[in-house]
C-alpha positions as CSV (number, residue, x, y, z in Angstrom):
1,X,0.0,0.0,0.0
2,X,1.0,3.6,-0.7
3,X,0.4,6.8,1.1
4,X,-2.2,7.5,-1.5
5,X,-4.3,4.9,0.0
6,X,-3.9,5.7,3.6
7,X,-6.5,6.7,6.0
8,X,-5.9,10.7,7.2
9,X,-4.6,10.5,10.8
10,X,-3.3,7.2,11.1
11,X,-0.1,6.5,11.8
12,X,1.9,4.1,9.4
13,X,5.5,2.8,9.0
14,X,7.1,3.0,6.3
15,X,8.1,-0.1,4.4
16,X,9.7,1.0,1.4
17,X,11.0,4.0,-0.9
18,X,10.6,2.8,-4.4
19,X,11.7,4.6,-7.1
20,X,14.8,3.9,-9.3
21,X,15.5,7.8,-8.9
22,X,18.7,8.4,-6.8
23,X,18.1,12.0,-6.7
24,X,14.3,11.9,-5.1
25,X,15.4,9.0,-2.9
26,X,18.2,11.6,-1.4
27,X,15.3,14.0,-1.1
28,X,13.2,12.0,0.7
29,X,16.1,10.9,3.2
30,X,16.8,14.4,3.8
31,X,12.9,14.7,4.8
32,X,13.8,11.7,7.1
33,X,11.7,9.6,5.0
34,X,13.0,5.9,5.0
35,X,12.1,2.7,6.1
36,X,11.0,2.4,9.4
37,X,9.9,5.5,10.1
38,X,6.7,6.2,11.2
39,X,4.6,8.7,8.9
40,X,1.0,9.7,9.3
41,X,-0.7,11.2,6.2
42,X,-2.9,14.3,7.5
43,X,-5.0,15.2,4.6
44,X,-5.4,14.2,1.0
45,X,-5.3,16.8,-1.4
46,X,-5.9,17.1,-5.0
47,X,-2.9,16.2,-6.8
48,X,-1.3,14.5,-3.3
49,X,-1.3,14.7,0.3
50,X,0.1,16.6,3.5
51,X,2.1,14.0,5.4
52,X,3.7,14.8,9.2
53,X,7.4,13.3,9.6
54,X,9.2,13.8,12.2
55,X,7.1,16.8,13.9
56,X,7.2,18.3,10.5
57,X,4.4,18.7,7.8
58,X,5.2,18.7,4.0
59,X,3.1,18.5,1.1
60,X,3.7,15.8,-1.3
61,X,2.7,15.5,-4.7
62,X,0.7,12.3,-6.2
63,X,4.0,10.5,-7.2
64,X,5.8,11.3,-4.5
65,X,3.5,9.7,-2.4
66,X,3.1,6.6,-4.3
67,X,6.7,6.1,-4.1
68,X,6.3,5.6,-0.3
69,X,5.2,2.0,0.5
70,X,3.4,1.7,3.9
């Protein structure tokens, strides 16, 4: 599952980053996005989703967020 088909306000772990892109997999580590860490996706929007990491919010777009497996 991706965070495109996650519930707002639950918190999830993360499982997986996949992408074959080295440059948006650096990006995401620099977010503190990698596996298992727990992310909690606090509203869907049109085109992707606001995700909290780490006591910080950022908006993601739709590929983005299908990128990170839950």
């Amino acid at each position: 599952m991706n965070l495109m088909n996650a519930d707002a306000g639950v918190e999830y772990v993360i499982k997986d980053i996949v992408t074959e892109d080295e440059e948006l997999n650096s990006f995401l580590f620099s977010l503190g996005c990698y596996s298992g860490e727990p992310i909690t996706v606090i509203a869907h929007k049109k085109g992707g989703c606001v995700v909290s990491i780490k006591d910080a919010r950022y908006n993601i777009d739709k590929d983005l967020a299908q990128a990170i497996s839950i």
